[in-house]
TORKEFI-27552 format. One record per residue (C-alpha): x, y, z; residue in three letters. Coordinates in steps of 0.2 Angstrom, whole numbers, plus 5000, padded with zeros to 4 digits. Layout:
% TORKEFI-27552
XYZala
...
END
This chain:
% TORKEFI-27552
500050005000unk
500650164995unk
500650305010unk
501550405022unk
501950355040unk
502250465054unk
503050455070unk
503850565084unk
502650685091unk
502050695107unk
502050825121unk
503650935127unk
503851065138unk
504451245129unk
506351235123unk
506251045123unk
506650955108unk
505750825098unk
506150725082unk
504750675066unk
505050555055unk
504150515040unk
504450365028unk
503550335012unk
502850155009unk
502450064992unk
503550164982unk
505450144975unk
506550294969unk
506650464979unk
505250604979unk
505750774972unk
505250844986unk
504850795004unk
503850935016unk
503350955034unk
501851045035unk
500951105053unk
498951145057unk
498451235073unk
496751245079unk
495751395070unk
497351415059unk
497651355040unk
499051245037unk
500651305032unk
502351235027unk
503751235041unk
505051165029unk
505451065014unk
506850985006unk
507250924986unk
507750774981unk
509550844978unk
509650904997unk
509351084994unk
507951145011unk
506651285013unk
506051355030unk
504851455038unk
505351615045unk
504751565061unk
505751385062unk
507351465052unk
508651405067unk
507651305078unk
507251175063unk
508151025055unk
507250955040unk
508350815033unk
508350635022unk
508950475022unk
508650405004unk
509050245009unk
507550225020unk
506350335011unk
506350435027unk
506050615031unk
506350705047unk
506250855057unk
506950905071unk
506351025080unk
507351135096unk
507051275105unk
505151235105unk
503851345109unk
502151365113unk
501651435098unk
502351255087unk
500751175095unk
500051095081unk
499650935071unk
501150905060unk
500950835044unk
502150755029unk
501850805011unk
502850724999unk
502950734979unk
503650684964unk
503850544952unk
504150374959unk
504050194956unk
502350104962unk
502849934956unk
503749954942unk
502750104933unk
503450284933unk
501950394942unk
501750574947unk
501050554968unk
500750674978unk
500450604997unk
499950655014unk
500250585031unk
498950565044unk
499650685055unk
500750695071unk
500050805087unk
501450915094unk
501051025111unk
502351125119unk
501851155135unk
502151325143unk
END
């Protein structure tokens, strides 16, 4: 089955540090690109940081500095590690990942989400 699993949130008291890892089932070959995407309550979702197949990243203003996104194309995997946390990173984190890729042994353009990981950074 083709999908995206998550793993690493949980609950951390502010300037704590967590790690999330994400790692793409069903699929050979490596996404062009692999996202870590966050949802607060009342809020829209919005990117926190993203990372190209050839290693190049992007970040949110408000993570630059406190936020590692990195790969490991070996095991499909993305991760984010998050220090410094604050309050404000409350929020249900979720991996986005896009591309072509192998599904069997066909070339296909995917676009896929996780189901989402709860971070709340305790005050």
């Amino acid at each position: 089955q083709v999908q995206l699993v998550e793993s690493g949130g949980g609950l951390v008291t502010a300037g704590g540090t967590l790690r999330l890892s994400c790692t793409a089932y069903g699929t050979t070959g490596s996404f062009n690109y692999m996202a870590w995407y966050r949802q607060a309550p009342g809020a829209q979702r919005e990117l926190v940081a993203g990372i190209r197949s050839g290693g190049s990243t992007n970040y949110a203003d408000s993570v630059k500095g406190r936020f590692t996104i990195s790969r490991d194309y070996a095991k499909n995997t993305v991760y984010l590690q998050m220090s410094s946390l604050k309050p404000e990173d409350t929020a249900v984190y979720y991996c986005n990942a896009k591309g072509f890729v192998f599904v069997s042994t066909t070339s296909r353009w995917l676009e896929l989400w996780g189901q989402g990981t709860l971070v709340t950074v305790s005050s």
